[in-house]
C-alpha positions in Angstrom: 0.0 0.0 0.0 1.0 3.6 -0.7 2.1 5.6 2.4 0.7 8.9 3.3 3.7 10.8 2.0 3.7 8.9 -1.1 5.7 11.1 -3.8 6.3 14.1 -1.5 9.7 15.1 -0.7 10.7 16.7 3.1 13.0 18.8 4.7 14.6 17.3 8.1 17.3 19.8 9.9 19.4 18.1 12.5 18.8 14.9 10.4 22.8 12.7 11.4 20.3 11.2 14.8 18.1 11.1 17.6 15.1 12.8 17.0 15.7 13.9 13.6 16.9 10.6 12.4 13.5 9.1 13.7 11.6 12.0 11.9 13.2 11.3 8.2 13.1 7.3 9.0 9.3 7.8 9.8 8.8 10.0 6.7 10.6 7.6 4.4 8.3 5.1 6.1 5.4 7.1 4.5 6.8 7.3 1.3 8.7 11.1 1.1 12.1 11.7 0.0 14.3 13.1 2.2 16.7 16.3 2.4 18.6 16.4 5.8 21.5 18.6 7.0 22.9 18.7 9.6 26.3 20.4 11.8 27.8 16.9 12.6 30.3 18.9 14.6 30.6 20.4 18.2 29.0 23.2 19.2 31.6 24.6 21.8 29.1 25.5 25.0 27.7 22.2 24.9 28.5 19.7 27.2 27.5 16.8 25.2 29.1 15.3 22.3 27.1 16.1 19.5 26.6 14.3 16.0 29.3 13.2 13.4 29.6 12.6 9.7 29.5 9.1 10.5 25.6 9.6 12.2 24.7 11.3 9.0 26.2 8.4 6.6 24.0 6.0 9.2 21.0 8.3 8.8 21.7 8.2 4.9 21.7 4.2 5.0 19.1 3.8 6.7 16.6 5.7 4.4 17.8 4.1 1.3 17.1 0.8 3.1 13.6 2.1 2.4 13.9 2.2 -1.0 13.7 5.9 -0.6 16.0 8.9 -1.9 17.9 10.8 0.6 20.6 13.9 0.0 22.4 14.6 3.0 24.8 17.6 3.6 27.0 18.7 6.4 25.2 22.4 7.2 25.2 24.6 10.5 21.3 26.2 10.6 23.2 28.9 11.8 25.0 29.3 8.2 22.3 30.8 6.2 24.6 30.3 2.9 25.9 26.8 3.5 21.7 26.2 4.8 20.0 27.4 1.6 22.4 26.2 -0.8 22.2 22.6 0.6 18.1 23.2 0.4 18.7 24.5 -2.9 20.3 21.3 -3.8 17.8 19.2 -2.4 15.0 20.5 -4.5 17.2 20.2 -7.5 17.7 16.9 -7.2 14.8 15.4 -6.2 12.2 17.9 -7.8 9.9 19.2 -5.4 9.5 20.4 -1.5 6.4 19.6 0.7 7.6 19.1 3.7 9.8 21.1 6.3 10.7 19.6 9.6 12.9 22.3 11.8 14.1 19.9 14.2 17.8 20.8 14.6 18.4 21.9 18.1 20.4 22.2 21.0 20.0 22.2 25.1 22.5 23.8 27.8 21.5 24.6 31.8 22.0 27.4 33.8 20.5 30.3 35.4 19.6 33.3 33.0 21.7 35.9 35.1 24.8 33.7 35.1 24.8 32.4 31.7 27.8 33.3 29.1 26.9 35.9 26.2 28.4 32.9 24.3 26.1 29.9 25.8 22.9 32.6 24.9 23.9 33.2 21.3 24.5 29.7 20.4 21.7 28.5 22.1 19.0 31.5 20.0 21.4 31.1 16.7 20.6 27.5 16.6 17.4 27.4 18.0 16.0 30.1 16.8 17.4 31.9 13.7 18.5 28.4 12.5 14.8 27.8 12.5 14.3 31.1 10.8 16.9 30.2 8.2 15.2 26.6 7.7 12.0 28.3 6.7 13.4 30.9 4.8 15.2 28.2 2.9 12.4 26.4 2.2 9.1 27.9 1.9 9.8 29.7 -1.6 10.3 25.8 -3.1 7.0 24.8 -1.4 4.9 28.2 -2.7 6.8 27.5 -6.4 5.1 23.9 -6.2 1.7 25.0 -6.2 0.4 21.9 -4.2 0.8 23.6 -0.4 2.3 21.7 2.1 3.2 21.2 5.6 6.2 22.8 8.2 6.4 21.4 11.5 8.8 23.2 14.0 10.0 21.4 17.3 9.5 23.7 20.0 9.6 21.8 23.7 7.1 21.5 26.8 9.0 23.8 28.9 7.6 26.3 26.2 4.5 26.0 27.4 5.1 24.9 31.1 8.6 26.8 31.8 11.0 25.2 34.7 14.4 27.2 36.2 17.6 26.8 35.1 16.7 27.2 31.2 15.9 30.3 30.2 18.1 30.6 27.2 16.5 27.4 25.8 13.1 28.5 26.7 13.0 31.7 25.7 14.0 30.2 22.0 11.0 27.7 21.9 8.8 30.5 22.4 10.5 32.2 19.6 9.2 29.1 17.7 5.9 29.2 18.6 6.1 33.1 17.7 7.5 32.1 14.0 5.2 29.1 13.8 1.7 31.3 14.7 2.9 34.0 12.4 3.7 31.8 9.3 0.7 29.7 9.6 -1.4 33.0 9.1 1.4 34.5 6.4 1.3 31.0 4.6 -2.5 29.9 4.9 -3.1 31.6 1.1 -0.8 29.2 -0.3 -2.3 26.2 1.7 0.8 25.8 3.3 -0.1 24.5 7.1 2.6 25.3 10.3 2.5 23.8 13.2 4.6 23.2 16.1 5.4 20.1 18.4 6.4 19.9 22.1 8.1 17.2 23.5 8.8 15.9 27.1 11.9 14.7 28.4 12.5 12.3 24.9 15.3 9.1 25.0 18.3 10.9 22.7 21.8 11.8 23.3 20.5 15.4 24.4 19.2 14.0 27.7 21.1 10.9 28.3 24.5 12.7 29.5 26.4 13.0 32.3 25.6 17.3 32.2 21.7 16.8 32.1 21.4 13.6 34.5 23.5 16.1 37.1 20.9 18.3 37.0 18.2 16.3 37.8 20.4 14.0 40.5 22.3 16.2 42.1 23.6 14.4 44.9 25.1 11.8 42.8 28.4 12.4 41.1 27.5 10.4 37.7 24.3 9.7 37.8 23.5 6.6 35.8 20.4 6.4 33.2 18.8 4.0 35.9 19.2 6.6 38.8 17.8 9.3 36.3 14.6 7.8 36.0 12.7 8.7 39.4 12.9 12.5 38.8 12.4 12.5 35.0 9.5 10.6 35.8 8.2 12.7 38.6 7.9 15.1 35.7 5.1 13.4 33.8 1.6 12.7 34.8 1.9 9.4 32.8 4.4 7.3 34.3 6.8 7.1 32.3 10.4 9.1 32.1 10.8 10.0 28.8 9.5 9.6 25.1 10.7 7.9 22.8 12.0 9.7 19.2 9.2 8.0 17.3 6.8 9.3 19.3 7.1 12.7 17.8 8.1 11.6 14.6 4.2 9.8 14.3 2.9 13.5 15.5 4.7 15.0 13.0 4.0 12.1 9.8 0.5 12.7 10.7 0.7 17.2 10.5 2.2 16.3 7.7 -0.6 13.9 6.2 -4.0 14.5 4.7 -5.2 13.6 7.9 -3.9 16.7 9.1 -5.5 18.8 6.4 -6.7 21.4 8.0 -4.7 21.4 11.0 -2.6 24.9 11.2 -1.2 27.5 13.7 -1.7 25.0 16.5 1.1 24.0 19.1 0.8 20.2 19.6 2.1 18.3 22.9 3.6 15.0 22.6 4.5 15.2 26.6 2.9 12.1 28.7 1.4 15.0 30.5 4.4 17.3 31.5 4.2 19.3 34.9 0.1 18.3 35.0 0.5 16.2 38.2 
């Protein structure tokens, strides 16, 4: 049978693994094509390793094991020229743009008065204006096509439920959810839908680290992934501590979908019930 997404080709930033991975696996799964980029480099205020050209390769083998096309580049969202000339590419070579999925993102802790100017800027240049840059990218392919489409922008569920020690991060999801509500209005002529998602706590590389475990077991000097899971879970009304990547990537297949049709400007939790105990 014919998935969803059958002939439609999308747009997956931060694509080399964890959640963006899942999202260009699931639409492949559906039937799109896929463009990804993504840094596959360190960002220097993180504490985490980040993603390498070797995730992106994996990411690019796993697709084609679909049976689906996939063009992959090495871009920083924060690099609007090396951003929109990989897009540009994309759309060259596969023909069309439907789908955008600004996923590409980064997490660092600390409290707002104490942070570095450097651990603000890189956490709004990706976050933020690398989301900017991925829509600015893309939406003039998706208008050129005629046939509408769909752009779905991760945002989080501190967005909408904020917590301390993340103010950076924060205050660039809601910049996301400002971009988001203002595109779907600026977009709805060209039947071009926008919508954001908001994850919990979800099972990737950017929460399973020594950096983010510390701040949630702070007594223990490095916390395990099994000592972790009392306080990530406290966080949820469903008991559970964390999501799982294909969790959002299903939320987003279906925005994307005809299902979805006239689904636009909304801001769509995929939390297990974050903070509603």
């Amino acid at each position: 049978m014919p998935g969803k997404l059958e002939g439609k080709v999308a747009l997956v930033t931060g694509g080399a693994r964890g959640q963006g991975r899942s999202h260009a696996i699931r639409l492949a799964q559906e039937g799109a094509d896929i463009i990804t980029v993504d840094l596959c480099g360190q960002v220097d205020t993180i504490e985490y390793p980040m993603s390498t050209p070797e995730d992106l390769k994996e990411t690019v083998r796993l697709v084609e094991e679909l049976d689906r096309r996939v063009i992959a580049t090495q871009a920083d969202v924060r690099d609007w020229t090396a951003l929109s000339q990989a897009v540009d590419r994309g759309v060259s070579e596969l023909g069309r743009l439907d789908i955008v999925c600004g996923n590409a993102g980064i997490v660092s802790l600390g409290m707002l008065h104490e942070l570095s100017l450097d651990q603000w800027n890189d956490m709004i240049g990706v976050n933020l204006t690398g989301v900017f840059h991925t829509c600015k990218a893309a939406i003039p392919h998706i208008i050129a096509g005629g046939r509408g489409g769909s752009i779905t922008l991760t945002s989080t569920a501190v967005a909408l439920r904020p917590v301390q020690g993340a103010g950076h991060y924060i205050a660039a999801k809601h910049g996301v959810v400002g971009l988001m509500q203002t595109l779907a209005l600026e977009l709805a002529p060209h039947f071009i839908r926008v919508n954001t998602v908001h994850p919990t706590n979800c099972d990737t590389d950017m929460i399973q680290n020594p950096a983010l475990r510390k701040a949630f077991v702070p007594d223990s000097e490095n916390p395990t992934r099994e000592e972790s899971v009392p306080a990530y879970t406290a966080l949820n009304a469903l008991p559970v501590p964390w999501i799982e990547p294909r969790d959002i990537s299903n939320a987003i297949a279906f925005l994307a979908s005809d299902e979805a049709r006239y689904i636009t400007g909304v801001s769509l939790p995929v939390d297990a019930g974050f903070q509603r105990i």
